[in-house]
C-alpha positions in Angstrom: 94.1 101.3 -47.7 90.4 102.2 -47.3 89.3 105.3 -48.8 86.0 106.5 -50.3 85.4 108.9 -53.1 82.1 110.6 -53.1 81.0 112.8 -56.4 77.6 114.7 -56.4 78.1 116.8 -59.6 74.7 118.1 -58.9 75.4 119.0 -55.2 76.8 122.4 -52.9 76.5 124.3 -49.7 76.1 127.4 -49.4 76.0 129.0 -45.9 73.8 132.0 -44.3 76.6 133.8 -42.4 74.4 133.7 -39.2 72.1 130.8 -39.6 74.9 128.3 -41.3 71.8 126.7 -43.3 72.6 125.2 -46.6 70.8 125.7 -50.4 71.6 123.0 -53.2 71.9 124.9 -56.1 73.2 122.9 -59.1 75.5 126.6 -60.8 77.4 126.3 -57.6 80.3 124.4 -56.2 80.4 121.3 -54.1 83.0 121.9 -51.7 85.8 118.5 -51.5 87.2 117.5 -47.5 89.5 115.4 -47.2 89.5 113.8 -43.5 92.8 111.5 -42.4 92.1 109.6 -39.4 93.8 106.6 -38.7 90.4 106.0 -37.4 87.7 106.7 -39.6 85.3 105.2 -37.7 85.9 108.1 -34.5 84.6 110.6 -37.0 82.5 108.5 -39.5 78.9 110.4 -37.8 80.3 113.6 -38.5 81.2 112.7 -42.1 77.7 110.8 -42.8 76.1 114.4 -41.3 78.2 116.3 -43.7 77.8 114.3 -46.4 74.2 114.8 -46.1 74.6 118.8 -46.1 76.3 118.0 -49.7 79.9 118.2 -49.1 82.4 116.0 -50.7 84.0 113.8 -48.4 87.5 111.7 -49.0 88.8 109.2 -46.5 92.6 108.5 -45.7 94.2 106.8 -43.1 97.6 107.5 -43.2 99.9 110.5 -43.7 100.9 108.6 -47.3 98.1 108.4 -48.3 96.9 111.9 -47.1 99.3 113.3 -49.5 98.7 111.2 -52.4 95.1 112.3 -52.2 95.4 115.9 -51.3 97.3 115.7 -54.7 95.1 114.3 -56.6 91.4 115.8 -55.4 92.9 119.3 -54.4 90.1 119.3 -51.5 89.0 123.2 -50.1 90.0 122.4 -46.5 91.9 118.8 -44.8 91.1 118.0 -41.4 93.9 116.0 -40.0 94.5 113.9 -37.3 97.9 114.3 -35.2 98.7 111.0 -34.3 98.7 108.5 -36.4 101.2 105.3 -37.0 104.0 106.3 -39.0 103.7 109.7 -40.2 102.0 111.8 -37.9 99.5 114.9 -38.6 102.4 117.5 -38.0 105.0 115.8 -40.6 101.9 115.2 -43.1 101.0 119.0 -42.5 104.6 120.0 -43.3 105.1 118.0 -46.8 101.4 119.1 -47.6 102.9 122.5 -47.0 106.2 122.3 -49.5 103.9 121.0 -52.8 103.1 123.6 -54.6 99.8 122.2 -55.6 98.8 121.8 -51.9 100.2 124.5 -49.8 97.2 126.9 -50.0 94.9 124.2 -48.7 93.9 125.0 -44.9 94.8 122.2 -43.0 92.6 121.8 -39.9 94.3 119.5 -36.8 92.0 117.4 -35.0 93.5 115.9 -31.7 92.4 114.5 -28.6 95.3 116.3 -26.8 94.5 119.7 -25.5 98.0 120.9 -24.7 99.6 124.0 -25.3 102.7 122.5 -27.1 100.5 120.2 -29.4 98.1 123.1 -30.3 101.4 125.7 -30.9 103.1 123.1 -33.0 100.3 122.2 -35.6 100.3 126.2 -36.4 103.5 126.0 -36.4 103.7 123.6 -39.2 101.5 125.2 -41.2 97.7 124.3 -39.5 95.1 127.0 -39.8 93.2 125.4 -36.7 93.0 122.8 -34.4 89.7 120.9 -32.7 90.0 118.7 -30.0 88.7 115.4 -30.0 85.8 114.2 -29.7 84.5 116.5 -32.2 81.3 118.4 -31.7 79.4 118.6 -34.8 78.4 122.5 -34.6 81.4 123.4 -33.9 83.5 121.2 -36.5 80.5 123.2 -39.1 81.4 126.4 -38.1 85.7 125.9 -38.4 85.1 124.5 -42.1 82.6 127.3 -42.5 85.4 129.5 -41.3 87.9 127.7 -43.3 85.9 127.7 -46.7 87.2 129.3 -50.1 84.9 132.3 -50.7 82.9 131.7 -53.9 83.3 134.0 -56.9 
């Protein structure tokens, strides 16, 4: 298993509602993503750009190991892959969905299918939105944006 845990104590992003720009302010809270990709490596530029805007970024490659960290780091949004070897996006989505510690956590797809039935089924299972592969950065920004806890 190759994950990475990233801790800035010091580090957040805020966003402009129209501009999307980012202040570090050290009162405010860093916002955690988990990514699960089977392939880190497809989405590692779009991680290294968003670690650079200050988020907290956790890597897992597997839907096991989705779980285990989802538990554990209680990130503000997962962006999920659907296909993976042994359990897929859509089953990880669904168990993610019955913890009680987890099931509030949006769960974002990401999927190089564009279909209809794939699309349907990750809401279906409890997905708040679904990208198609290969991700665009602006656009990934604004669905996390989107997705975001609103600060109190």
């Amino acid at each position: 298993m190759n994950c990475r845990h990233q801790h800035n104590e010091y580090s957040v992003v805020n966003f402009n509602e129209t501009t999307q720009t980012k202040s570090m302010e050290a009162n405010d809270k860093q916002y955690r993503l988990l990514f699960v990709d089977d392939n880190p490596e497809s989405v590692a530029v779009l991680i290294n750009k968003l670690e650079n805007l200050g988020f907290s970024i956790s890597v897992a490659e597997d839907g096991k190991e989705a779980i285990e960290l989802a538990q554990s780091l209680l990130p503000d949004i997962i962006m999920l892959d659907i296909f993976m070897p042994g359990m897929d996006g859509y089953e990880t989505c669904r168990q993610l969905k019955l913890l009680e510690d987890t099931s509030d956590i949006p769960v974002i797809f990401m999927s190089a299918h564009t279909d209809q039935a794939s699309m349907l089924r990750g809401f279906e299972v409890g997905g708040v939105d679904y990208l198609t592969k290969p991700l665009q950065y602006e656009e990934l920004l604004t669905h996390i944006h989107n997705h975001l806890p609103v600060q109190e």
